[in-house]
Biopython code that builds the backbone (N, CA, C, O; Angstrom):
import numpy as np
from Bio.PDB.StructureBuilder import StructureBuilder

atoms = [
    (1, "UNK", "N", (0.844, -1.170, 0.000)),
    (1, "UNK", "CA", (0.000, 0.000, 0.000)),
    (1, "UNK", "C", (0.894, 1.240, 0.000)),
    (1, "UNK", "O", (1.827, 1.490, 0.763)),
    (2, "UNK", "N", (0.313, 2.119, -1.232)),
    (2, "UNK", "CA", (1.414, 3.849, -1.049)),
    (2, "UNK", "C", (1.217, 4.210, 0.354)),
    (2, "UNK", "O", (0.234, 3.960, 1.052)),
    (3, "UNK", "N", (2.473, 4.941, 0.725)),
    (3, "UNK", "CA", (2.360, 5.683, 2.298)),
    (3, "UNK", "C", (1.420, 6.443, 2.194)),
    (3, "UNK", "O", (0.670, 6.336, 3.164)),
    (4, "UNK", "N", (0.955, 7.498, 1.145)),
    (4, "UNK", "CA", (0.077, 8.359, 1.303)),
    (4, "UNK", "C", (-1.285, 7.916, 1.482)),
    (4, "UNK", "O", (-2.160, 8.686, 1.880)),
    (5, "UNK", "N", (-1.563, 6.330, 1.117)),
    (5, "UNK", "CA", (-3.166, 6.260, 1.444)),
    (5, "UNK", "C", (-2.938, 5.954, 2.630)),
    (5, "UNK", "O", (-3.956, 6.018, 3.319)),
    (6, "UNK", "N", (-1.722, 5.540, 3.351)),
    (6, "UNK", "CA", (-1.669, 4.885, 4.963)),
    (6, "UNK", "C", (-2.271, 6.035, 5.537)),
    (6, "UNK", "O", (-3.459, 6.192, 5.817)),
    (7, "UNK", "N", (-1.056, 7.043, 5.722)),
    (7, "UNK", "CA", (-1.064, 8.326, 5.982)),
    (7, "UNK", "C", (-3.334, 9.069, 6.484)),
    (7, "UNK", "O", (-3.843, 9.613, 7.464)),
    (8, "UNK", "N", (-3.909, 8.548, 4.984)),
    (8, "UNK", "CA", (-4.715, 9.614, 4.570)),
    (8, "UNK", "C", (-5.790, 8.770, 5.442)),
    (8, "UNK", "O", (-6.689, 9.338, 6.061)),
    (9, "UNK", "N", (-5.573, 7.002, 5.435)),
    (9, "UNK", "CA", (-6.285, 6.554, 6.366)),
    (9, "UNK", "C", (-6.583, 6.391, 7.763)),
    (9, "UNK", "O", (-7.568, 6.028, 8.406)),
    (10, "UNK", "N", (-5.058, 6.892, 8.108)),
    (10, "UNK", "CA", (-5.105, 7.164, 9.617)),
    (10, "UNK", "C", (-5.532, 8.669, 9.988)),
    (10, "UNK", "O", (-5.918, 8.854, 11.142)),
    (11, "UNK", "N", (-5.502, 9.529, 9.287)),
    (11, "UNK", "CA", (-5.872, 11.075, 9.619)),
    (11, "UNK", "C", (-7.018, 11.061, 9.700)),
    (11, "UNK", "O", (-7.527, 11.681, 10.634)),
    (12, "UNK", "N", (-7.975, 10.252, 8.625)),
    (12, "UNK", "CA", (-9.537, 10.205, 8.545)),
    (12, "UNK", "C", (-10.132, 9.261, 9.722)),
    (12, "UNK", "O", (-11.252, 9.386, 10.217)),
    (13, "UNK", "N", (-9.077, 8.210, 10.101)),
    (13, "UNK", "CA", (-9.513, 7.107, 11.430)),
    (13, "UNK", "C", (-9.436, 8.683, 13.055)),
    (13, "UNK", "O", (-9.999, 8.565, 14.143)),
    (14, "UNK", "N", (-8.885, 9.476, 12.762)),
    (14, "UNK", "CA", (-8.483, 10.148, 13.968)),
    (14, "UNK", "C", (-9.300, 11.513, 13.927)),
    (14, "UNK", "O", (-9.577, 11.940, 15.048)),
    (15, "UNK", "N", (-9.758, 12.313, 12.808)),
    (15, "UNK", "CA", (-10.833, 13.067, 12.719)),
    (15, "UNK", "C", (-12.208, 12.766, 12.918)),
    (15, "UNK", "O", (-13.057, 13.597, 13.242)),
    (16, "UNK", "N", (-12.491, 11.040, 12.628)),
    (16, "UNK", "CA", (-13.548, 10.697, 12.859)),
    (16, "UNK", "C", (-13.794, 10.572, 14.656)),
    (16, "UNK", "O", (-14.741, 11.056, 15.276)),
    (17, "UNK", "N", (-12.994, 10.021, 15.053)),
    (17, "UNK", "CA", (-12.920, 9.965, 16.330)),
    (17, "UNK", "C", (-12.975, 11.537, 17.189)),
    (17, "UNK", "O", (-13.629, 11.988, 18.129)),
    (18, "UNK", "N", (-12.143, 11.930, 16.483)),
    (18, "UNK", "CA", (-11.609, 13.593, 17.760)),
    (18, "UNK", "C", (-13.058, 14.286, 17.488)),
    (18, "UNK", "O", (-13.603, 14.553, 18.559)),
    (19, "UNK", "N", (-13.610, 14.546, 16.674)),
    (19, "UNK", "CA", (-15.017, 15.265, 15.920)),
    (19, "UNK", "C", (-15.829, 14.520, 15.583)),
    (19, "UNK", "O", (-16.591, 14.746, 14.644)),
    (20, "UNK", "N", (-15.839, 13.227, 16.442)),
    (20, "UNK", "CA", (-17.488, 12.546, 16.286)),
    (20, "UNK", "C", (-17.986, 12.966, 15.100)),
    (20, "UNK", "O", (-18.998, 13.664, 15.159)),
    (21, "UNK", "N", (-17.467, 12.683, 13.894)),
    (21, "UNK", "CA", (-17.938, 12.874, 12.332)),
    (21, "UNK", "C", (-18.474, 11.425, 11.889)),
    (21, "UNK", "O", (-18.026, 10.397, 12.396)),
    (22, "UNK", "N", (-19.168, 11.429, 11.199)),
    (22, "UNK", "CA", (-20.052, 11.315, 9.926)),
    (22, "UNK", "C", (-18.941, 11.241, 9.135)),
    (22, "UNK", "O", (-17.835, 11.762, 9.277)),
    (23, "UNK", "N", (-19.624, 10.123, 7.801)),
    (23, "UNK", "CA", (-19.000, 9.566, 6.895)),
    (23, "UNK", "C", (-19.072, 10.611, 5.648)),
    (23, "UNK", "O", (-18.204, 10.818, 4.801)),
    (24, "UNK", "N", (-20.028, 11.058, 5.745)),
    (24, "UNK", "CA", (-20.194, 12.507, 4.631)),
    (24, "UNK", "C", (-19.313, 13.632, 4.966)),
    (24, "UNK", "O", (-18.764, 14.315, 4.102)),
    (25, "UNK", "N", (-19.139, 13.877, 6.637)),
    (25, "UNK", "CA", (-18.689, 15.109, 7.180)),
    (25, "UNK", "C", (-16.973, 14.422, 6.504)),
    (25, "UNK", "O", (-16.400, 15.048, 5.612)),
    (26, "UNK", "N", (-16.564, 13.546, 6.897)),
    (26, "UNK", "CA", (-15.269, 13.313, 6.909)),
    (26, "UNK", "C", (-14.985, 13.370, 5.300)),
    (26, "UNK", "O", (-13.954, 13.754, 4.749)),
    (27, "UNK", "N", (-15.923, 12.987, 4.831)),
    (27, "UNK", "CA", (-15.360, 12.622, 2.808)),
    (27, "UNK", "C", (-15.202, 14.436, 2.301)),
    (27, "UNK", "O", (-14.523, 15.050, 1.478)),
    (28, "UNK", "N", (-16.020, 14.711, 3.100)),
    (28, "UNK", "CA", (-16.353, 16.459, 2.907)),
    (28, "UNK", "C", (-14.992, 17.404, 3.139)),
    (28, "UNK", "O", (-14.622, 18.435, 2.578)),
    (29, "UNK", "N", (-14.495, 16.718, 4.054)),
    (29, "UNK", "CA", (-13.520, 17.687, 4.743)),
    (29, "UNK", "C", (-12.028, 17.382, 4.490)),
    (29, "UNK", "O", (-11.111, 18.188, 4.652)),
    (30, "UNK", "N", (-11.882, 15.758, 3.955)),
    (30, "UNK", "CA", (-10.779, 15.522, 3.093)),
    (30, "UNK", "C", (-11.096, 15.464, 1.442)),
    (30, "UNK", "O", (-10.210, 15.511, 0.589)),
    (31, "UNK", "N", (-12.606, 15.347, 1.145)),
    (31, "UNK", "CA", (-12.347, 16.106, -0.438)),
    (31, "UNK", "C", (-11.970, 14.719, -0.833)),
    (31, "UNK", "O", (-10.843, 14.728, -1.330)),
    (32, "UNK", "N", (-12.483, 13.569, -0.793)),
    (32, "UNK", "CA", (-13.024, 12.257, -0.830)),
    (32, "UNK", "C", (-14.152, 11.912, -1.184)),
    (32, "UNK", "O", (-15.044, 12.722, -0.930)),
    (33, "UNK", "N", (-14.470, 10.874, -1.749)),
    (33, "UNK", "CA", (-15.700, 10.316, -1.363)),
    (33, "UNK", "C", (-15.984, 9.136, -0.110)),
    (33, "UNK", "O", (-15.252, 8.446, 0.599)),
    (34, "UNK", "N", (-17.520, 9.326, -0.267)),
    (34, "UNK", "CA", (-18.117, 8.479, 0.920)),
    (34, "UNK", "C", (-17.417, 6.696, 1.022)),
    (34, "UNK", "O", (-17.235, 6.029, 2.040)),
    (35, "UNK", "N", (-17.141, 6.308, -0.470)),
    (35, "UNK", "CA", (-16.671, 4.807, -0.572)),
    (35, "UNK", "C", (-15.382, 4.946, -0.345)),
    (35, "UNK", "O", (-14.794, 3.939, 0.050)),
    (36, "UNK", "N", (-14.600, 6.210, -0.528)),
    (36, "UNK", "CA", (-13.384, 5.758, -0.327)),
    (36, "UNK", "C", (-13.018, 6.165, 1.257)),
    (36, "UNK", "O", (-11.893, 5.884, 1.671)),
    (37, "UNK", "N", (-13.783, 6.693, 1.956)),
    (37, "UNK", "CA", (-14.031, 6.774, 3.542)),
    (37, "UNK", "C", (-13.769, 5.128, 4.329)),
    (37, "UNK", "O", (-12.910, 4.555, 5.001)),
    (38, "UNK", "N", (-15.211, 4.843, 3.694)),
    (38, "UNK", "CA", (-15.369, 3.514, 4.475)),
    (38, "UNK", "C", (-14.429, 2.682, 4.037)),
    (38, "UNK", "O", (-14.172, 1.875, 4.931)),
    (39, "UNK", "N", (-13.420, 2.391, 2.511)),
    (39, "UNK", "CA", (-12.501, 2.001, 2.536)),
    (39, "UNK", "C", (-11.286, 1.724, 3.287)),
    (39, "UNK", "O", (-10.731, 0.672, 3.604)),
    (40, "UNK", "N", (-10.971, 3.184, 3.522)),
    (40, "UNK", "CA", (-10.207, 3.796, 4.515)),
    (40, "UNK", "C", (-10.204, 2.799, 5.814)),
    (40, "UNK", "O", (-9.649, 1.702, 5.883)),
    (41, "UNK", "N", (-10.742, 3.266, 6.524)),
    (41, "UNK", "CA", (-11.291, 2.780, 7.856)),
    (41, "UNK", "C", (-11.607, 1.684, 8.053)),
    (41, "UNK", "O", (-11.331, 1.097, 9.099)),
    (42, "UNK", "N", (-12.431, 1.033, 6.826)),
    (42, "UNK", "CA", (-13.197, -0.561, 7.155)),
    (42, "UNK", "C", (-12.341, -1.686, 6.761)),
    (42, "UNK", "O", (-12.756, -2.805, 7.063)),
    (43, "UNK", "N", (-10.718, -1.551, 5.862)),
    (43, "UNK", "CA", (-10.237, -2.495, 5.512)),
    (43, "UNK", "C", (-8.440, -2.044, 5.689)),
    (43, "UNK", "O", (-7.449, -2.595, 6.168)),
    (44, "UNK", "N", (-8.748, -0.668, 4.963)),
    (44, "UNK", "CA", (-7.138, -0.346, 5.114)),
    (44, "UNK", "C", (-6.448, 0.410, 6.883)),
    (44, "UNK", "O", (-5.273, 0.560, 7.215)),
    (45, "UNK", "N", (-7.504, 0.682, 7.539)),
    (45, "UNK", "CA", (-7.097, 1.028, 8.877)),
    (45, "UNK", "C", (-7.012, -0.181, 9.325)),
    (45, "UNK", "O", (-5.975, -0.356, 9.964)),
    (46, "UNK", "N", (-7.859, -1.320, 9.228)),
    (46, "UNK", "CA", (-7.346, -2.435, 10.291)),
    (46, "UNK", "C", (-6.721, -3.452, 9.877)),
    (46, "UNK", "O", (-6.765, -4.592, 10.338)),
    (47, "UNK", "N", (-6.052, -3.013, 8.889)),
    (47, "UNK", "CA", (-4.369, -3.585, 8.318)),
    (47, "UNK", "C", (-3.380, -3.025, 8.971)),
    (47, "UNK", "O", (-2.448, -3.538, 9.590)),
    (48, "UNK", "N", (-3.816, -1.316, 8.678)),
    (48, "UNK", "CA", (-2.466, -0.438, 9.350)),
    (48, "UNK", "C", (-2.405, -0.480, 10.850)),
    (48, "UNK", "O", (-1.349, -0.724, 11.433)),
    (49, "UNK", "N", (-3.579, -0.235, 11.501)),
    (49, "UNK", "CA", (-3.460, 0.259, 12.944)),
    (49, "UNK", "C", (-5.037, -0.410, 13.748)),
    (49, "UNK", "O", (-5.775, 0.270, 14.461)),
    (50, "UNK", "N", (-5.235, -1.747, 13.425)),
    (50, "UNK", "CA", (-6.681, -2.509, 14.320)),
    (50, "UNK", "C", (-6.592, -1.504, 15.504)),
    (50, "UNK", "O", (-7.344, -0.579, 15.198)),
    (51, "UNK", "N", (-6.057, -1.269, 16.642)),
    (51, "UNK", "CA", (-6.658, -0.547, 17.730)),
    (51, "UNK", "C", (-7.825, 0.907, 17.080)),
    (51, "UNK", "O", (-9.023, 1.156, 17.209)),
    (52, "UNK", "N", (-6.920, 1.425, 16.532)),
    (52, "UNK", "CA", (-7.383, 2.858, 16.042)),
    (52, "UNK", "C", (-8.944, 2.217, 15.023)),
    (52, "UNK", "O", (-10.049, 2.671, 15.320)),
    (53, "UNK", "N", (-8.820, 1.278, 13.995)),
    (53, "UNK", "CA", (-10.092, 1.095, 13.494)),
    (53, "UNK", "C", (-11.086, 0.780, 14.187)),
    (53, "UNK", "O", (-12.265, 0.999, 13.913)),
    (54, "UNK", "N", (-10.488, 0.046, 15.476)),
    (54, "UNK", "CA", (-11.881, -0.622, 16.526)),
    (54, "UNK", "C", (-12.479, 0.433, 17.363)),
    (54, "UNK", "O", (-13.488, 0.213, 18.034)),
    (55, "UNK", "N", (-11.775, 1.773, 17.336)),
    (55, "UNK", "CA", (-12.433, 3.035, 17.801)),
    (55, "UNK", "C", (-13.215, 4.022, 16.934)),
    (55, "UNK", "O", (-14.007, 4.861, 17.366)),
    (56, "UNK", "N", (-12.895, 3.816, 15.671)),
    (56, "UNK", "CA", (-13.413, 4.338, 14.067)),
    (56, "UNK", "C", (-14.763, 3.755, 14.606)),
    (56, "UNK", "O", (-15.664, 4.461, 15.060)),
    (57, "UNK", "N", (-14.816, 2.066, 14.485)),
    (57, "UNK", "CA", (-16.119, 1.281, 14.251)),
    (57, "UNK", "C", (-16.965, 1.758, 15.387)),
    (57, "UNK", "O", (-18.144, 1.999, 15.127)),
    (58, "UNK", "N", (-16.501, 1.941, 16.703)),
    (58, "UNK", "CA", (-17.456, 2.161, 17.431)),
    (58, "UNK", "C", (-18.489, 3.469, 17.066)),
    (58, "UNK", "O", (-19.720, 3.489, 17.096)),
    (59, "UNK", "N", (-17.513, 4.575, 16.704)),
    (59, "UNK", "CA", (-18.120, 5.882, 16.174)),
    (59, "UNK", "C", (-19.201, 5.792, 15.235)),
    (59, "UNK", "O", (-20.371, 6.171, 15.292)),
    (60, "UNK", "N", (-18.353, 5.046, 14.128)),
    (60, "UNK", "CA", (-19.435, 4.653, 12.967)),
    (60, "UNK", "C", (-21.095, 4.053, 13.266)),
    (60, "UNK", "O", (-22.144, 4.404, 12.726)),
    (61, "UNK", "N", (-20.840, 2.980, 14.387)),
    (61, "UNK", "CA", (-21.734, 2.105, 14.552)),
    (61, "UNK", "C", (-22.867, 3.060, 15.216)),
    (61, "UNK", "O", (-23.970, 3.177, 14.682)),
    (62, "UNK", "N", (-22.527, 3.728, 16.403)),
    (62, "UNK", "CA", (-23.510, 5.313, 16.798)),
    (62, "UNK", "C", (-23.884, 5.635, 15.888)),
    (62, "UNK", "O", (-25.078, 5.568, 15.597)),
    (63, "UNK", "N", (-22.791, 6.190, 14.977)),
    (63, "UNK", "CA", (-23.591, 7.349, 13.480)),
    (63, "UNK", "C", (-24.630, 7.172, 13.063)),
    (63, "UNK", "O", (-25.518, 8.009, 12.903)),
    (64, "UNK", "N", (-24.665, 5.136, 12.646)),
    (64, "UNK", "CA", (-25.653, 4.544, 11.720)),
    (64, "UNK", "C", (-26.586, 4.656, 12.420)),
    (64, "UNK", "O", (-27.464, 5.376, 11.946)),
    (65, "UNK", "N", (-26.886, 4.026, 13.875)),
    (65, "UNK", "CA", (-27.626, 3.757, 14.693)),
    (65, "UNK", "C", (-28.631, 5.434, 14.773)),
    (65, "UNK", "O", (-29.848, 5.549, 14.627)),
    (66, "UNK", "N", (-27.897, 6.235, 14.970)),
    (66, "UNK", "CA", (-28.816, 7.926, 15.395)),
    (66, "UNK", "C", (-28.953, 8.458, 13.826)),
    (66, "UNK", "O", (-29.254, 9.652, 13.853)),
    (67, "UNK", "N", (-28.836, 7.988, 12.542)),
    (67, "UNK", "CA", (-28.917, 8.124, 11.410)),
    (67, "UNK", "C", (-30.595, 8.986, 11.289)),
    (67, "UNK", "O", (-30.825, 10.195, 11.274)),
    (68, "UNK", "N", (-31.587, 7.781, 11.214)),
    (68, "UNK", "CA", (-33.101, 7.859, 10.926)),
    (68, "UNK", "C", (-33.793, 9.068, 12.056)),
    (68, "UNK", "O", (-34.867, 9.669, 12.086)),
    (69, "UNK", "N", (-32.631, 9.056, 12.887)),
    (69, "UNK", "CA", (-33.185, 10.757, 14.227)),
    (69, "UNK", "C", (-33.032, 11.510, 13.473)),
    (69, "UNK", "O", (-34.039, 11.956, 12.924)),
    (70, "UNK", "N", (-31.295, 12.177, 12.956)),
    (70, "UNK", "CA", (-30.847, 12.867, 12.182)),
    (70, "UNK", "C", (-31.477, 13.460, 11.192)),
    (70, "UNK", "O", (-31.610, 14.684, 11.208)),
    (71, "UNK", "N", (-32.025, 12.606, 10.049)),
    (71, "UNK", "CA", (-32.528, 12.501, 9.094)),
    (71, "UNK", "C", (-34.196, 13.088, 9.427)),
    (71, "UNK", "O", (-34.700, 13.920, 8.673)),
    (72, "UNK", "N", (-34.799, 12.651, 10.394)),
    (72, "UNK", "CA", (-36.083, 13.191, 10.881)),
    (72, "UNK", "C", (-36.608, 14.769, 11.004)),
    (72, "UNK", "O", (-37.547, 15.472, 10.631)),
    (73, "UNK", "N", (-34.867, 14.891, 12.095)),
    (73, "UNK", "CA", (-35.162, 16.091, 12.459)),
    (73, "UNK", "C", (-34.283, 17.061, 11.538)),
    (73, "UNK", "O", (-33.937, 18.167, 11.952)),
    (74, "UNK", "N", (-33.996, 16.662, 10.468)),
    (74, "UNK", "CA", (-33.981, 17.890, 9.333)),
    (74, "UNK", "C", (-34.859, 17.870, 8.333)),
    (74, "UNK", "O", (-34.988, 18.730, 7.461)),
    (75, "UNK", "N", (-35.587, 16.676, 8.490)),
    (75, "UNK", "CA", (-37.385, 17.392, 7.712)),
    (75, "UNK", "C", (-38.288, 17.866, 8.459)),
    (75, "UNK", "O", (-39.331, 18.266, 7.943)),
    (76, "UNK", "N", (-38.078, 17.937, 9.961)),
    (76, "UNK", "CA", (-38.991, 18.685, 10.443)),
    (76, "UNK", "C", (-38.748, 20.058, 10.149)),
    (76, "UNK", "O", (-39.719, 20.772, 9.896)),
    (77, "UNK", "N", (-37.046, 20.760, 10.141)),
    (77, "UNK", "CA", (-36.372, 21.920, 10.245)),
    (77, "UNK", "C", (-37.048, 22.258, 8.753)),
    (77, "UNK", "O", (-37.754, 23.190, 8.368)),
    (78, "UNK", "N", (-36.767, 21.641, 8.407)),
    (78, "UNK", "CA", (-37.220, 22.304, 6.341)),
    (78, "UNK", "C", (-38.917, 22.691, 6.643)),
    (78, "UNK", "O", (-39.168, 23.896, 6.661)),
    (79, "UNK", "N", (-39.946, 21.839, 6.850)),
    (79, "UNK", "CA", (-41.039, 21.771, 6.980)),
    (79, "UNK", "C", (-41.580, 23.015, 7.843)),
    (79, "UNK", "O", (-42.498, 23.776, 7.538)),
    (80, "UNK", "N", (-40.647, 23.030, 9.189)),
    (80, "UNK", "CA", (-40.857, 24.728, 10.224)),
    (80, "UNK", "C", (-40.167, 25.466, 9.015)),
    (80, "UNK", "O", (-40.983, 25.785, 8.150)),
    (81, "UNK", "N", (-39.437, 25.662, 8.864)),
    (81, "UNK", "CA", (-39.050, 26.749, 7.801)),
    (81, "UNK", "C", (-40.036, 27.374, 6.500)),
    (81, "UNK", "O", (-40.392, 28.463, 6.050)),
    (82, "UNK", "N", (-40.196, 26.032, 6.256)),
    (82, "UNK", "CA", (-41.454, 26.238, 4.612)),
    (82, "UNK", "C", (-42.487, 27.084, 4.994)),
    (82, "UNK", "O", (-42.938, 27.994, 4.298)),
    (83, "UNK", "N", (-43.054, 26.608, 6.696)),
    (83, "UNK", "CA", (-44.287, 27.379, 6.608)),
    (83, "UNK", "C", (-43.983, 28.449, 7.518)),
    (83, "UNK", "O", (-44.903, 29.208, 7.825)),
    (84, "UNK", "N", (-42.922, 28.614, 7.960)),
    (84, "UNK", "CA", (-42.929, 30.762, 8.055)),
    (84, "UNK", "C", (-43.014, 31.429, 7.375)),
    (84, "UNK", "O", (-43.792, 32.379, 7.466)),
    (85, "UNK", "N", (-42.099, 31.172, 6.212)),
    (85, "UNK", "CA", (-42.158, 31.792, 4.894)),
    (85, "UNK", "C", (-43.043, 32.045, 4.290)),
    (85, "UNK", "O", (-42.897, 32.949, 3.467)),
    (86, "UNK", "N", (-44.192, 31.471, 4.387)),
    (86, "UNK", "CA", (-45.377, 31.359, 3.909)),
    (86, "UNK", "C", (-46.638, 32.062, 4.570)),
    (86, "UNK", "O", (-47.755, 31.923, 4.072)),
]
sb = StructureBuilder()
sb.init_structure("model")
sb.init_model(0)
sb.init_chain("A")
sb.init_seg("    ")
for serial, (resi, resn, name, xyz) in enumerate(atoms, 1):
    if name == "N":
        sb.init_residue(resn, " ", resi, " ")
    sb.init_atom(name, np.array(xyz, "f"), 0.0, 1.0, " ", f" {name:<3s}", serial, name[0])
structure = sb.get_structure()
C-alpha cells in the first residue's frame, strides 16, 4: 500500500474519532468520497493500525444507529421553515 493512502487513512480514522464525524462530514472535509471513507477505515485502517479502526467502528456504529433521528429532524427543520415563509 502507497504511504500516502496509509497516511490519509489514519488522519480520517483520527478526525472521525476527535469530531465525532459522519462519513459525509469526513469525505467532505478531506475532499473524498463516501466509498473511499469507508474504505479507509473498514479495511485499510485495520491492516495499518486494528486498535485505532476498533475506535473508528465504534463511532461509525452510533452514526448509523442515530442516522433515521438525524434525518427526521432535518425534515422537520425544512417543513418549520417552509411554513414561516409562507
Amino acid at each position: 500500500m502507497k504511504e500516502y493512502i496509509e497516511e490519509r487513512a489514519t488522519e480520517i480514522g483520527l478526525y472521525i474519532i476527535e469530531a465525532n464525524a459522519t462519513v459525509r462530514q469526513t469525505a467532505g472535509k478531506f475532499g473524498v468520497s463516501k466509498s473511499t471513507v469507508h474504505k479507509d477505515v473498514s479495511e485499510r485502517l485495520t491492516y495499518i493500525n486494528p486498535a485505532l479502526a476498533a475506535e473508528v467502528r465504534k463511532v461509525l456504529d452510533v452514526n448509523k444507529a442515530e442516522r433515521h433521528i438525524r434525518g427526521g429532524l432535518a425534515t422537520r427543520e425544512k417543513y418549520l421553515h417552509r411554513n414561516e415563509s409562507a
